[in-house]
C-alpha positions as CSV (number, residue, x, y, z in Angstrom):
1,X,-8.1,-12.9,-6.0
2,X,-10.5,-11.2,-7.9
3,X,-11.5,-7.3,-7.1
4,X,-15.2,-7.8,-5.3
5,X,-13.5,-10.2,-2.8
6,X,-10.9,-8.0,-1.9
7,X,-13.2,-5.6,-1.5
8,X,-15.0,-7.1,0.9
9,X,-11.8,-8.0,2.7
10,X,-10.8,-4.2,3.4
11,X,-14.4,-3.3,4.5
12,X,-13.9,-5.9,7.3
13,X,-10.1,-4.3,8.2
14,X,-12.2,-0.8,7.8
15,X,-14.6,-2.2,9.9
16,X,-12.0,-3.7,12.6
17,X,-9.9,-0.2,12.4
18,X,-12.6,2.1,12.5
19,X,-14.0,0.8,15.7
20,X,-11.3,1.3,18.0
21,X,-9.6,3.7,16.0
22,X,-6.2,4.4,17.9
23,X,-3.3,7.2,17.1
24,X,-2.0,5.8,14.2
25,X,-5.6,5.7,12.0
26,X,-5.9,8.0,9.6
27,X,-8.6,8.5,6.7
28,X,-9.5,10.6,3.8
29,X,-11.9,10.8,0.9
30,X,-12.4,12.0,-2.7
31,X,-15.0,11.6,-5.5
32,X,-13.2,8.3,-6.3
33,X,-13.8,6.4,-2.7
34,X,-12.5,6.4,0.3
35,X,-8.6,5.9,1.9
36,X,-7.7,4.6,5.5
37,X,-4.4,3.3,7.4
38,X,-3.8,1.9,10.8
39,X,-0.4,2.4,10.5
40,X,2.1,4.2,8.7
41,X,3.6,1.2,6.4
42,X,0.6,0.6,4.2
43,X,-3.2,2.0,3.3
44,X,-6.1,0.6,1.6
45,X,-9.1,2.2,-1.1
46,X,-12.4,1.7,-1.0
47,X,-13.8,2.7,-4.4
48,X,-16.8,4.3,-4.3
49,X,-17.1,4.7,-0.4
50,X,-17.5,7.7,2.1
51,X,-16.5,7.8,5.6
52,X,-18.2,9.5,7.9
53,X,-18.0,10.9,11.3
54,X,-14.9,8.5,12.6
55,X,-14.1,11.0,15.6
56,X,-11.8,14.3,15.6
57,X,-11.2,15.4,12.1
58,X,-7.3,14.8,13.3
59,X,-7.8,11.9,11.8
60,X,-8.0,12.8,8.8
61,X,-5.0,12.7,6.6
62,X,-4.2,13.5,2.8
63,X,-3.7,10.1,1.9
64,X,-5.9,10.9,-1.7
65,X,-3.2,13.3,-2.8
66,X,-0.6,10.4,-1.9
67,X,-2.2,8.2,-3.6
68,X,-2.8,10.3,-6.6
69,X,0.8,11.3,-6.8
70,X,1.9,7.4,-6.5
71,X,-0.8,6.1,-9.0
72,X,0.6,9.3,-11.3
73,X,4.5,8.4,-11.6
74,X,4.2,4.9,-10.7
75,X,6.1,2.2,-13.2
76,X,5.0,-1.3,-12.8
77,X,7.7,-3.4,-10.8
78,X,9.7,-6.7,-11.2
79,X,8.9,-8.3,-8.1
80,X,12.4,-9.5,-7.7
81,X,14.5,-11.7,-5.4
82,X,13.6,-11.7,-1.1
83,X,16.7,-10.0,0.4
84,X,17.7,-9.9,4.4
85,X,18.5,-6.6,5.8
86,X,20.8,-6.0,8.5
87,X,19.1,-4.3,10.5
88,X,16.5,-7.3,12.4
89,X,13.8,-5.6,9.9
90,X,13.3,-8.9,8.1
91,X,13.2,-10.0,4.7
92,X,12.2,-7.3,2.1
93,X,11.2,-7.8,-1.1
94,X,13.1,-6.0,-4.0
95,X,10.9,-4.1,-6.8
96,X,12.2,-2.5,-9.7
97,X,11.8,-1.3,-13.0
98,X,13.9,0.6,-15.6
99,X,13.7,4.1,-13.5
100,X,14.5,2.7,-10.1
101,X,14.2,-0.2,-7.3
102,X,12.5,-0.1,-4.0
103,X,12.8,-2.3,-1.2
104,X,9.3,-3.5,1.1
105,X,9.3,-5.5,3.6
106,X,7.5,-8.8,2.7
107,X,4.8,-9.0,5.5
108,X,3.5,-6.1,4.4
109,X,3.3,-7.6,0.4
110,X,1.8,-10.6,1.8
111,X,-1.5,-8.3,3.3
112,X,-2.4,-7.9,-0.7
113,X,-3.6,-10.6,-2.8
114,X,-1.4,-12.8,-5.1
115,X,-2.3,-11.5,-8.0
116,X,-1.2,-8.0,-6.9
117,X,1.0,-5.5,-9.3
118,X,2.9,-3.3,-7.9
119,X,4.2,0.1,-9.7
120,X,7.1,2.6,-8.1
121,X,8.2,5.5,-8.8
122,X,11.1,6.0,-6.3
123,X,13.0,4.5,-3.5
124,X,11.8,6.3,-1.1
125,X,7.6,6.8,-2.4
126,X,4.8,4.7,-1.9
127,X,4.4,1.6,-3.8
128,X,1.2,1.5,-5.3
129,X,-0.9,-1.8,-5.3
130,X,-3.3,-3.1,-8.0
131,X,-5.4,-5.9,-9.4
132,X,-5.5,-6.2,-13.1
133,X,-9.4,-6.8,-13.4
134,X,-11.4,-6.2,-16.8
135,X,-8.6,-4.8,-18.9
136,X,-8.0,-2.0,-16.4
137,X,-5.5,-1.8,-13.5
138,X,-7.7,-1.3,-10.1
139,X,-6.0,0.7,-7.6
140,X,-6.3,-1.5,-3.8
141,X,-3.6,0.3,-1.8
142,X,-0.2,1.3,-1.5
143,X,3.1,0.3,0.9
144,X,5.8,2.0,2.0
145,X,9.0,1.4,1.2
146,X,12.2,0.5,3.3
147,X,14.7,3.6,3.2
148,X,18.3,4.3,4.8
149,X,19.3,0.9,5.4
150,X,21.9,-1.5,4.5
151,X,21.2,-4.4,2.5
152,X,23.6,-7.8,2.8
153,X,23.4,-9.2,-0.5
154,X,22.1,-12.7,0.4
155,X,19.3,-14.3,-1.6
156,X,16.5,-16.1,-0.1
C-alpha cells in the first residue's frame, strides 16, 4: 500500500476514534505530527498533523516519547512463522532479529498494510511499524508485543 493511502486510512480511524472518544483513547503531538490509540495494543502517526481540543487533557498520553524511544533502538524484524499460544490469546506472529524476538498477535499485524516492516528492540517494547516509501523508512505506528506467556511450539 503506498504511504498517501494509508494516510488517509488512519485519518478516517482518527476520525471514527475521536468522535466518541472512550477511556481507552489517548493522543499526543510533536513537531513531527500527531499520535493517537484506542486501545492499549497498537497506535498510529499522522505526520504532519495537530490535534486539537479532543476533551480533558487526560487524554493525552506520551505516546511521542514511546515512539521515539522504539523508532531509536528498533532493528528491523524477520517476520517469522504464526505460533499458537496457550493461553486462548490466538495466533501470534514471531519477529526477530539478531538482538532479540518478540511475539504480536496477528490481528493486530493484519491492521497495517502488507508491505509493512517491522523493527524491535525487545520482547517486551513496542514494535515499530513502517512503509519503505522513497528510499526512506516512514514511521505508521507501532504494536505491542505479547509478554509472560507460554508458547506451544506448533507451526501454522
Amino acid at each position: 500500500m503506498k504511504l498517501a493511502k494509508w494516510n488517509e486510512k488512519v485519518h478516517a480511524i482518527f476520525e471514527d476514534a475521536s468522535l466518541y472518544p472512550d477511556a481507552d483513547f489517548h493522543y499526543d503531538v510533536d513537531d513531527s505530527g500527531a499520535y493517537f490509540c484506542n486501545n492499549r495494543f497498537y497506535a498510529f502517526y499522522m505526520p504532519g498533523e495537530t490535534i486539537y481540543g479532543i476533551g480533558n487533557n487526560d487524554r493525552k498520553a506520551p505516546l511521542s516519547a514511546l515512539f521515539q524511544t522504539a523508532i531509536k533502538n528498533g532493528k528491523l524484524a524477520n517476520v517469522n512463522e504464526t505460533v499458537m499460544l496457550d493461553c486462548k490469546k490466538g495466533k501470534v506472529r514471531k519477529l526477530a532479529n539478531e538482538t532479540c524476538t518478540a511475539y504480536v498477535q496477528e490481528k493486530f499485524l493484519r491492521i497495517f498494510p502488507k508491505n509493512t516492516s517491522y523493527y524491535i528492540c525487545g520482547h517486551n517494547r513496542p514494535v515499530v511499524a513502517g512503509i519503505w516509501e522513497n528510499d526512506k523508512l516512514n514511521v505508521i505506528g507501532i504494536v505491542m508485543p505479547i509478554v509472560g506467556y507460554r508458547f506451544l511450539a506448533t507451526n501454522r
